[in-house]
PDB file of N, CA, C and O in Angstrom:
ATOM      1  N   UNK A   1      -0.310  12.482  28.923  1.00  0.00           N
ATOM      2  CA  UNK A   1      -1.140  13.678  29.056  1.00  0.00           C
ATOM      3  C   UNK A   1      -0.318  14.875  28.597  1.00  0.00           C
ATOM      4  O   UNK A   1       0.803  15.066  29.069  1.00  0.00           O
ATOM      5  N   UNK A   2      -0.860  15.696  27.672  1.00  0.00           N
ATOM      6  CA  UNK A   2      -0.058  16.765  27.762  1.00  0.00           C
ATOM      7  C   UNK A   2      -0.382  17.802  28.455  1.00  0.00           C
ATOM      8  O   UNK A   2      -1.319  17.934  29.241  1.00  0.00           O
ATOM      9  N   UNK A   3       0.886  18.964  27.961  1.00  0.00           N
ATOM     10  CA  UNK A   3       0.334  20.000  29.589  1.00  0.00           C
ATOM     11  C   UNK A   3       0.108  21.453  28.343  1.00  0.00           C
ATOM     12  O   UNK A   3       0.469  21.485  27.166  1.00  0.00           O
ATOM     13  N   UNK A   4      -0.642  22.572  29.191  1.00  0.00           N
ATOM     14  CA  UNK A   4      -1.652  23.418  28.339  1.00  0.00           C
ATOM     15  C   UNK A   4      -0.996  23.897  27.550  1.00  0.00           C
ATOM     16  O   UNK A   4      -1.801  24.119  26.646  1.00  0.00           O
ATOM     17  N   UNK A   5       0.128  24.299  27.163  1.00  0.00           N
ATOM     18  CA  UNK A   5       0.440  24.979  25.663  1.00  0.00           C
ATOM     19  C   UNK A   5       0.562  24.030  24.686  1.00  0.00           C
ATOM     20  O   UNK A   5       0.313  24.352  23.524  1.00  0.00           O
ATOM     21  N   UNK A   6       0.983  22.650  25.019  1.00  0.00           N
ATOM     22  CA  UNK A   6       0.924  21.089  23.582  1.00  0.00           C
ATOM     23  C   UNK A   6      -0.504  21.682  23.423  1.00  0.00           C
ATOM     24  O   UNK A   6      -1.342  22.334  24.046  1.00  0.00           O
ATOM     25  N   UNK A   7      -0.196  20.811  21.699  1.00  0.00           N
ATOM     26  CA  UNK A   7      -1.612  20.776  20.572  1.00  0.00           C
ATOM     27  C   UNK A   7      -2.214  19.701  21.707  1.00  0.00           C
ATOM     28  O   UNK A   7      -1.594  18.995  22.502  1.00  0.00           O
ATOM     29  N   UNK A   8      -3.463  19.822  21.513  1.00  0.00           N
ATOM     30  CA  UNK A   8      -4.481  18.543  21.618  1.00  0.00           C
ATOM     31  C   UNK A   8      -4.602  17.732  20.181  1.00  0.00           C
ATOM     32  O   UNK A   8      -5.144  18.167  19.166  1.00  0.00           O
ATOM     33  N   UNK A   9      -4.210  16.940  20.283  1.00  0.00           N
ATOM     34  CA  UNK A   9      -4.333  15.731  19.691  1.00  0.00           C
ATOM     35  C   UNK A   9      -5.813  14.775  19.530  1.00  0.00           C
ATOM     36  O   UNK A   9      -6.302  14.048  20.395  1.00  0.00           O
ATOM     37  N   UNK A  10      -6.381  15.063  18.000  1.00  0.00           N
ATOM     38  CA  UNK A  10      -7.444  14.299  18.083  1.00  0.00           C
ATOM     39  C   UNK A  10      -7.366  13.119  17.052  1.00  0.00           C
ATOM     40  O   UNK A  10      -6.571  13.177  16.114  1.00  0.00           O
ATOM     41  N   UNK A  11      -8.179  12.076  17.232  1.00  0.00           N
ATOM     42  CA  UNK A  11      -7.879  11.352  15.981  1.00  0.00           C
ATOM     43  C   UNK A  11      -9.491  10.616  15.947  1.00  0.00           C
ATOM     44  O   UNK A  11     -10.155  10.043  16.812  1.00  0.00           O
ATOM     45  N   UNK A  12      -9.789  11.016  14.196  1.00  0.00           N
ATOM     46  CA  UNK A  12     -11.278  10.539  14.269  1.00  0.00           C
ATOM     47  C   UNK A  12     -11.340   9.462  13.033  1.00  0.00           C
ATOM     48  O   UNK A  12     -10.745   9.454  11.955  1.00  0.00           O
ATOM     49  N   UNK A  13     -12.209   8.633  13.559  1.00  0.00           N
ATOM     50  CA  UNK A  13     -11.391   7.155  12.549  1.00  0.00           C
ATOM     51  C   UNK A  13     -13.221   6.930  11.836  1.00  0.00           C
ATOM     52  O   UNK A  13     -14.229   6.985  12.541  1.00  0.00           O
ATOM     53  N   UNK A  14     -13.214   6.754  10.746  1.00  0.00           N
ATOM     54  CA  UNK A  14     -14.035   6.495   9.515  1.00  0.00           C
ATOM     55  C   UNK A  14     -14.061   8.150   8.888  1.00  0.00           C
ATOM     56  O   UNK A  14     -13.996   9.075   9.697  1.00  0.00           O
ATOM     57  N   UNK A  15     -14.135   8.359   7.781  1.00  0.00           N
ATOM     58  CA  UNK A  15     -14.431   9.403   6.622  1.00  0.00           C
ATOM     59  C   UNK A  15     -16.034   9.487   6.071  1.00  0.00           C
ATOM     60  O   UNK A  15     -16.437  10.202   5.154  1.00  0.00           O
ATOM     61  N   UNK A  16     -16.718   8.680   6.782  1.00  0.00           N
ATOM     62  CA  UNK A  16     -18.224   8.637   6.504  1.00  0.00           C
ATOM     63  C   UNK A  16     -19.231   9.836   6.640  1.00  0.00           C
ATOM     64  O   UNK A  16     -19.080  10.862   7.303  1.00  0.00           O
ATOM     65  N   UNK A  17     -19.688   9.675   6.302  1.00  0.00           N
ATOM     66  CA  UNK A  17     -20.998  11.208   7.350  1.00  0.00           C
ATOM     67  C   UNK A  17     -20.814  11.544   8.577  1.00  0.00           C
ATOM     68  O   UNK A  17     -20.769  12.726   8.919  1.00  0.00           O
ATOM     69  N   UNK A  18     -20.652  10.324   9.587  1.00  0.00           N
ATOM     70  CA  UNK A  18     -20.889  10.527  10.897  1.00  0.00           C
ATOM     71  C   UNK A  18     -19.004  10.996  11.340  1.00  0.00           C
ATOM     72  O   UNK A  18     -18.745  11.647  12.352  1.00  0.00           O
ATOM     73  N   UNK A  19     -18.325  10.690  10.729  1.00  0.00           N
ATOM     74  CA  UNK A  19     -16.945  11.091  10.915  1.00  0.00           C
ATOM     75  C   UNK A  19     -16.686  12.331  10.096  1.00  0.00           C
ATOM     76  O   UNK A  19     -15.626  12.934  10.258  1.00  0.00           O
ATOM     77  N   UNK A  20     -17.533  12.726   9.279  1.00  0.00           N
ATOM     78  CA  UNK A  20     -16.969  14.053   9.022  1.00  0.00           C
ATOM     79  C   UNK A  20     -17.664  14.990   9.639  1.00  0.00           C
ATOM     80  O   UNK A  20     -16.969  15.949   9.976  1.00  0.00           O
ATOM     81  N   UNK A  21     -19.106  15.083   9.986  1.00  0.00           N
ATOM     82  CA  UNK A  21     -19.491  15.363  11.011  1.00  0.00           C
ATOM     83  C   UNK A  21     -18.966  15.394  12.143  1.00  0.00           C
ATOM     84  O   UNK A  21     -19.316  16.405  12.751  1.00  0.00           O
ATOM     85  N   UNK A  22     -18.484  14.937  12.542  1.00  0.00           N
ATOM     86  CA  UNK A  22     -17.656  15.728  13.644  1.00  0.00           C
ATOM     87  C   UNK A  22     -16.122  15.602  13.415  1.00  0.00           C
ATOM     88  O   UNK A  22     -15.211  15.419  14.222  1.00  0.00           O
ATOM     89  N   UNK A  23     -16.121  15.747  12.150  1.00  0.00           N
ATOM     90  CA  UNK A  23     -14.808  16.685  11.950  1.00  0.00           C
ATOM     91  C   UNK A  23     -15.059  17.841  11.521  1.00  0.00           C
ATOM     92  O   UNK A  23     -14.341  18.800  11.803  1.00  0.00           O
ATOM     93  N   UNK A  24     -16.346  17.949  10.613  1.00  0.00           N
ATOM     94  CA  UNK A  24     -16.608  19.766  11.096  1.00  0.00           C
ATOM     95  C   UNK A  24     -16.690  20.519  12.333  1.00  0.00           C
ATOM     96  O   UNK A  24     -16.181  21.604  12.615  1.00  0.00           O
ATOM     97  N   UNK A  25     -17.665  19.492  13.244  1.00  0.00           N
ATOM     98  CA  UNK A  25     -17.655  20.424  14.630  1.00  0.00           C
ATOM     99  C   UNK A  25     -16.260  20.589  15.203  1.00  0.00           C
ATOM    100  O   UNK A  25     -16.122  21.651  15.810  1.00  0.00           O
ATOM    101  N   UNK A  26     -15.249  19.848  15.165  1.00  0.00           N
ATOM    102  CA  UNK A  26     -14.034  19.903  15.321  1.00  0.00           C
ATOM    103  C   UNK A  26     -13.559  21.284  15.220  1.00  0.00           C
ATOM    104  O   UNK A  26     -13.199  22.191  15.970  1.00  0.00           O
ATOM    105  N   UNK A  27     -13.715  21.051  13.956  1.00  0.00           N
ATOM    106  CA  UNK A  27     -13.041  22.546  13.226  1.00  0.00           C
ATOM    107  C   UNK A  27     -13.661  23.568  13.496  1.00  0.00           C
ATOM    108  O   UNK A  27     -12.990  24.581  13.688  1.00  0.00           O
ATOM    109  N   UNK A  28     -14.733  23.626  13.572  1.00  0.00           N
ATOM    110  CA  UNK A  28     -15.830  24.944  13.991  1.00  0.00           C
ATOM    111  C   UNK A  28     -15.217  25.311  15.033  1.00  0.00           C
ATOM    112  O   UNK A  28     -14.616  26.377  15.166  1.00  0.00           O
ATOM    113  N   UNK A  29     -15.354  24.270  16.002  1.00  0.00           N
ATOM    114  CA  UNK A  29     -14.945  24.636  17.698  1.00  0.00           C
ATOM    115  C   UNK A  29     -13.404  25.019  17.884  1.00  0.00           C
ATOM    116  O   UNK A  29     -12.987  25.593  18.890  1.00  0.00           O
ATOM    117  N   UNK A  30     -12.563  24.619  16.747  1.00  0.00           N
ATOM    118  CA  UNK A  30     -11.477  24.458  17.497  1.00  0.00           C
ATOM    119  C   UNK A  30     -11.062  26.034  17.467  1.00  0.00           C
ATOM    120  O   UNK A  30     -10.257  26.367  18.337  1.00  0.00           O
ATOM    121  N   UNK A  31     -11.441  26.878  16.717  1.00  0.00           N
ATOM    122  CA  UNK A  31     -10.732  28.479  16.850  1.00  0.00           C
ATOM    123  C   UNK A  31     -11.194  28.778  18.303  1.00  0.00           C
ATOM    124  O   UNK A  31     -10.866  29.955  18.449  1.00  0.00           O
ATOM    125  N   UNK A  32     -11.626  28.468  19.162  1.00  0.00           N
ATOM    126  CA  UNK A  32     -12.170  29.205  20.164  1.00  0.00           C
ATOM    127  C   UNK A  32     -11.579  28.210  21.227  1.00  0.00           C
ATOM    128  O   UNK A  32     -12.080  28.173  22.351  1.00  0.00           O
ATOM    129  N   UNK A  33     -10.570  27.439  20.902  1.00  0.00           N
ATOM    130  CA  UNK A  33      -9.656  26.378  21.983  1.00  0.00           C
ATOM    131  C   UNK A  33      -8.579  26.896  22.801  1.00  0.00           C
ATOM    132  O   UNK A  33      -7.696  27.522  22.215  1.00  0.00           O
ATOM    133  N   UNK A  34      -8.508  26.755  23.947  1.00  0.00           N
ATOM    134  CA  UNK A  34      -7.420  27.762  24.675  1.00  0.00           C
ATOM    135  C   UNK A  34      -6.250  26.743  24.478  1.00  0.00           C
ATOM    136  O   UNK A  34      -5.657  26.617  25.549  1.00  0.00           O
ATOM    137  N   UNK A  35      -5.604  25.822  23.298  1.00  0.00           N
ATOM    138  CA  UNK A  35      -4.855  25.637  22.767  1.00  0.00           C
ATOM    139  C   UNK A  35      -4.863  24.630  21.374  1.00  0.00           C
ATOM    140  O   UNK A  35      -5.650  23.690  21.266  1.00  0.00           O
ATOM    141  N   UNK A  36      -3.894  24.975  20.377  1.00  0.00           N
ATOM    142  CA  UNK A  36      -3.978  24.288  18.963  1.00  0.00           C
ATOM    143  C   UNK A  36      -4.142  23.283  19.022  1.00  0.00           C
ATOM    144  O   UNK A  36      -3.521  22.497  19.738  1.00  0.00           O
ATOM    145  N   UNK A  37      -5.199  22.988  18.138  1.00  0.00           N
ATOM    146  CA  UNK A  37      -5.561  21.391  18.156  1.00  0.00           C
ATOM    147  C   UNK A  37      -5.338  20.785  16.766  1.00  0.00           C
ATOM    148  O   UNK A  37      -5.894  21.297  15.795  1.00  0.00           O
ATOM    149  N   UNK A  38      -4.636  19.836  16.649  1.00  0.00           N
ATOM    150  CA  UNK A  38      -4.275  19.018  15.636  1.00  0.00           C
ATOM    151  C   UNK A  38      -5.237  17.447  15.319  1.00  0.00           C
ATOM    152  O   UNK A  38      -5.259  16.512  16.119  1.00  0.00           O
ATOM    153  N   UNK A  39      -5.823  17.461  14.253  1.00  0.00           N
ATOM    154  CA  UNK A  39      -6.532  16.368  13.787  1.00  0.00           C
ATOM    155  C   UNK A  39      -6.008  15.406  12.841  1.00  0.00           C
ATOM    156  O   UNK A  39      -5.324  15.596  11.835  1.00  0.00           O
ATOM    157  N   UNK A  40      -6.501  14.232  13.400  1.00  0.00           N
ATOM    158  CA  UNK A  40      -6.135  13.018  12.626  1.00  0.00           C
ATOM    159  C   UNK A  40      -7.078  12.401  11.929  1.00  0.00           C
ATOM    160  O   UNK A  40      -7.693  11.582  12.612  1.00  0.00           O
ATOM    161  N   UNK A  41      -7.477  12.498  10.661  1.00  0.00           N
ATOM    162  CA  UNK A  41      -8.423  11.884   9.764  1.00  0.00           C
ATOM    163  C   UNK A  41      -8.282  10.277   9.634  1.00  0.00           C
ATOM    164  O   UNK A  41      -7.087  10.293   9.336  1.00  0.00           O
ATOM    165  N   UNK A  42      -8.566   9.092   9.636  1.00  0.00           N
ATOM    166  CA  UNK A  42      -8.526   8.039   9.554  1.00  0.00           C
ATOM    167  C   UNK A  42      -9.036   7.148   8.864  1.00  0.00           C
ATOM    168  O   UNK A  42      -9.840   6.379   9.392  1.00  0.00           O
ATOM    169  N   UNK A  43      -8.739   7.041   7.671  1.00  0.00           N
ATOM    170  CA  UNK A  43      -9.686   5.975   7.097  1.00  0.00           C
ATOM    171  C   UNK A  43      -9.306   4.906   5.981  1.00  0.00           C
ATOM    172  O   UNK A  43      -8.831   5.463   4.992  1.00  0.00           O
ATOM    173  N   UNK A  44      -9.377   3.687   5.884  1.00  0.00           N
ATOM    174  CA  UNK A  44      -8.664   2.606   5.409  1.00  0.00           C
ATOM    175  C   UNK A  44      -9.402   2.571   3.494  1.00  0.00           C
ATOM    176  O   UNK A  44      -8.789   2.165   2.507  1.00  0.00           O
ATOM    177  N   UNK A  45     -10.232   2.900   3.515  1.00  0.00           N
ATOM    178  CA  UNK A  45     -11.156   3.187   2.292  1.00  0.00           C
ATOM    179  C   UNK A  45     -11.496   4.124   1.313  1.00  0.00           C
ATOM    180  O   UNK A  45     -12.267   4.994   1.719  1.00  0.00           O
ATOM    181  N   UNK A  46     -11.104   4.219  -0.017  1.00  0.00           N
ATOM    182  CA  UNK A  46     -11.465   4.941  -0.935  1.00  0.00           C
ATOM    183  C   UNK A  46     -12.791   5.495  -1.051  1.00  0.00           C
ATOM    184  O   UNK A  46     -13.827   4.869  -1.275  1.00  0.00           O
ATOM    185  N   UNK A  47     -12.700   6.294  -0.937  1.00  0.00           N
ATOM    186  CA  UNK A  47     -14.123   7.050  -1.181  1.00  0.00           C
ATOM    187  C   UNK A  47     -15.355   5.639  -2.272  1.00  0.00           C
ATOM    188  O   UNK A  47     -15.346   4.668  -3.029  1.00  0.00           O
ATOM    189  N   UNK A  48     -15.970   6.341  -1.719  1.00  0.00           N
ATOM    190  CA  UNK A  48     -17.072   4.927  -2.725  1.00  0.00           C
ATOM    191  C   UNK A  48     -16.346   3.584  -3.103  1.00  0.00           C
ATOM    192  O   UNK A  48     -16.204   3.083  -4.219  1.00  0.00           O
ATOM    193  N   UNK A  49     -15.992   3.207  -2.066  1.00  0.00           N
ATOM    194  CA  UNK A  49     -15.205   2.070  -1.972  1.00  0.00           C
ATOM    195  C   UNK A  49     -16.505   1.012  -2.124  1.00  0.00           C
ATOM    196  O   UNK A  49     -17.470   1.074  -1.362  1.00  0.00           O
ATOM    197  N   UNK A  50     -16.373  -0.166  -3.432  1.00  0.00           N
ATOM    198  CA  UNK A  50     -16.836  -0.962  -3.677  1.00  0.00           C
ATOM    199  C   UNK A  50     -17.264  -2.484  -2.391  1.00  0.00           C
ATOM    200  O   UNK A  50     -18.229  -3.240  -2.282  1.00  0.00           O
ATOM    201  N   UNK A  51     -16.157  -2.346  -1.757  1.00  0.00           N
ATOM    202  CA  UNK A  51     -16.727  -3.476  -0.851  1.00  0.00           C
ATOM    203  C   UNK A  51     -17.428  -3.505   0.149  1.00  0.00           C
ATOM    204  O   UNK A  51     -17.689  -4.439   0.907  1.00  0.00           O
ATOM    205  N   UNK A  52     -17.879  -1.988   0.152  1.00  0.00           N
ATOM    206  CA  UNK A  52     -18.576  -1.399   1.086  1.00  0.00           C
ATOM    207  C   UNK A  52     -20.131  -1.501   1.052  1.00  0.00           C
ATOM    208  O   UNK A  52     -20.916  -1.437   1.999  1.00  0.00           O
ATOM    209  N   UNK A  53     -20.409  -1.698  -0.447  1.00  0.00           N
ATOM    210  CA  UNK A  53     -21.860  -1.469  -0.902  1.00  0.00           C
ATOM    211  C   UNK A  53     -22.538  -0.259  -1.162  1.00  0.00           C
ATOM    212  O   UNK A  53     -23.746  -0.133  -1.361  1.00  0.00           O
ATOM    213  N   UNK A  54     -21.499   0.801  -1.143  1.00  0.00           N
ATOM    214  CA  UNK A  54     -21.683   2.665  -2.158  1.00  0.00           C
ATOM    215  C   UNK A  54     -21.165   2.982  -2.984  1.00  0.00           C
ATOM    216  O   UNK A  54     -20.047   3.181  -3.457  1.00  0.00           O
ATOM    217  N   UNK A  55     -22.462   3.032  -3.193  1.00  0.00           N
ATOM    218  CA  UNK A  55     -22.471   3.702  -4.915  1.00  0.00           C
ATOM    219  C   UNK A  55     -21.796   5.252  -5.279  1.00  0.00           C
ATOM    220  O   UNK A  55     -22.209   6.238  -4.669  1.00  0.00           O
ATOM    221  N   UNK A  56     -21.071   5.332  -5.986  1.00  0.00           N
ATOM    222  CA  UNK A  56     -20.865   6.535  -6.435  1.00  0.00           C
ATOM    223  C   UNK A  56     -22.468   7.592  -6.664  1.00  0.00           C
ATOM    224  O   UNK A  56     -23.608   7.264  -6.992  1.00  0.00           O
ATOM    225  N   UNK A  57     -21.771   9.103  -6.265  1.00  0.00           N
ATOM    226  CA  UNK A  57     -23.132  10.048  -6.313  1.00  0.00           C
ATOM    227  C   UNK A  57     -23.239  10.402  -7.654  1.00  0.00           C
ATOM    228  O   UNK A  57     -22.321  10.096  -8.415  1.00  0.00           O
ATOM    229  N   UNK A  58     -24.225  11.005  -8.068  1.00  0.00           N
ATOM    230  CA  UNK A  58     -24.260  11.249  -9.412  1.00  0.00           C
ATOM    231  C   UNK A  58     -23.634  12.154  -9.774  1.00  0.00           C
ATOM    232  O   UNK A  58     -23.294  12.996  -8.943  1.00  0.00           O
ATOM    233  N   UNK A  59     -23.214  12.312 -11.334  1.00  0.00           N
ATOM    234  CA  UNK A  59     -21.731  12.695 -11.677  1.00  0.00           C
ATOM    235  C   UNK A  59     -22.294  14.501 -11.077  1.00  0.00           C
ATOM    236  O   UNK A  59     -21.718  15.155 -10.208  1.00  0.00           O
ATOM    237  N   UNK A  60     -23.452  14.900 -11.808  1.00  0.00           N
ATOM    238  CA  UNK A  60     -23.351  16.300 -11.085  1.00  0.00           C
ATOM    239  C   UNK A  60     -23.414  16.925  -9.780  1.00  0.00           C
ATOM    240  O   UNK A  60     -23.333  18.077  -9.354  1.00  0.00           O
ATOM    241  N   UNK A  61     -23.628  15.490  -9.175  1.00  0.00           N
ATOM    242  CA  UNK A  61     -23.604  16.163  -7.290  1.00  0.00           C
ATOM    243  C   UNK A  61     -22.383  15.918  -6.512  1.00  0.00           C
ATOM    244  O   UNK A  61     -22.202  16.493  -5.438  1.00  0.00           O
ATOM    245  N   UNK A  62     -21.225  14.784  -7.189  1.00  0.00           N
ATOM    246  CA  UNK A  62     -19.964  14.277  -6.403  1.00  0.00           C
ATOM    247  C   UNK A  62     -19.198  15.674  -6.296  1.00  0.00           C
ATOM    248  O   UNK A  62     -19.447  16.629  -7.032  1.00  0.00           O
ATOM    249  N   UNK A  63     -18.361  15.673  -5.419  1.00  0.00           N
ATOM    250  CA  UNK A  63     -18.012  16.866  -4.585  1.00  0.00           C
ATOM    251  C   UNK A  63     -15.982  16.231  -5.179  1.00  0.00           C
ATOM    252  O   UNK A  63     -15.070  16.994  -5.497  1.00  0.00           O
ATOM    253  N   UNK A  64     -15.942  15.137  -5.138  1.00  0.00           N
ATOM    254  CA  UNK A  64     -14.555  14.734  -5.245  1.00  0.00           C
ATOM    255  C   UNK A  64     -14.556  14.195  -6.533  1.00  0.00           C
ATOM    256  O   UNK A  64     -15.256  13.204  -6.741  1.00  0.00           O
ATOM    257  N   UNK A  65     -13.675  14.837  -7.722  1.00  0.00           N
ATOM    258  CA  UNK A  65     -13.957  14.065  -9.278  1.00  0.00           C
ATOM    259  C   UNK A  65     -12.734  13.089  -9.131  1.00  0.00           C
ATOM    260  O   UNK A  65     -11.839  12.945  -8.299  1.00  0.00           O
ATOM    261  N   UNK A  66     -13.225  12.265 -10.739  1.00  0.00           N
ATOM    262  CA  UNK A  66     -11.605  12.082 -10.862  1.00  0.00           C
ATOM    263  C   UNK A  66     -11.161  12.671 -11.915  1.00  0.00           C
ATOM    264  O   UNK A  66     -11.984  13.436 -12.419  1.00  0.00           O
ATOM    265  N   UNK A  67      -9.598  12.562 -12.736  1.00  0.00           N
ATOM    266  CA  UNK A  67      -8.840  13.047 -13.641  1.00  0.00           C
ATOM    267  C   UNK A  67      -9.477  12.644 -14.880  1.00  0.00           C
ATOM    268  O   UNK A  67      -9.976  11.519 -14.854  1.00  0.00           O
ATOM    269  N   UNK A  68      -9.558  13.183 -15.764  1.00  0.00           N
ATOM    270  CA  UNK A  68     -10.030  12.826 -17.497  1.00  0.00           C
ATOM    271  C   UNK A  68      -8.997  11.547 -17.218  1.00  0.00           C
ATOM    272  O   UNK A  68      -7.895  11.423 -16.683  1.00  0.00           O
ATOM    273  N   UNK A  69      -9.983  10.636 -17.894  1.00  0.00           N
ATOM    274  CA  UNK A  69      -9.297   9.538 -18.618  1.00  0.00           C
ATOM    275  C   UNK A  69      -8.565   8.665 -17.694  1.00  0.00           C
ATOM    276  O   UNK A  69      -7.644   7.912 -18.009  1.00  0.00           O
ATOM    277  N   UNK A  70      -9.045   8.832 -16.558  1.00  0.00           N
ATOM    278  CA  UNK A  70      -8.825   7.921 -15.491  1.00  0.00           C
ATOM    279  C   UNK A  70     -10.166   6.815 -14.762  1.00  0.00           C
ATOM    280  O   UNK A  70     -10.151   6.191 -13.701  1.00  0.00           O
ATOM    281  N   UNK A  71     -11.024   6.891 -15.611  1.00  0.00           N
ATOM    282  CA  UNK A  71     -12.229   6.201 -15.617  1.00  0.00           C
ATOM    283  C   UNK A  71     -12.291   4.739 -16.128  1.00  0.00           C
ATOM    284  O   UNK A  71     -13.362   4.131 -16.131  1.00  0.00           O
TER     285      UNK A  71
END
């Protein structure tokens, strides 16, 4: 347990919708925390990771590119 001036320690495990979703509320909430909170993102999978069964978004809506000529 830590005591009130330690960070709070969070750790949120998948990078999906529902995990970044509340890693925004995270972040929203956390300025108004009566102490620093430190987050742990978690996730074993490449974005549009193939063994998953997702598809890449279409090239003008993906939010994360890749490098020229790394396709």
């Amino acid at each position: 347990m830590s005591g009130p001036g330690e960070a709070l320690a969070v750790r949120v495990i998948g990078a999906g919708p529902r995990g970044l979703s509340v890693l925004e509320r995270i972040c929203a909430n956390a300025a108004g925390a009566a102490r620093p909170v430190t987050v742990h993102l978690v996730d074993p999978y490449s974005p549009a990771h193939e063994d998953l069964g997702i598809t890449p978004a279409h090239e003008d809506l993906r939010v994360t590119g890749h490098r020229e000529g790394t396709r």
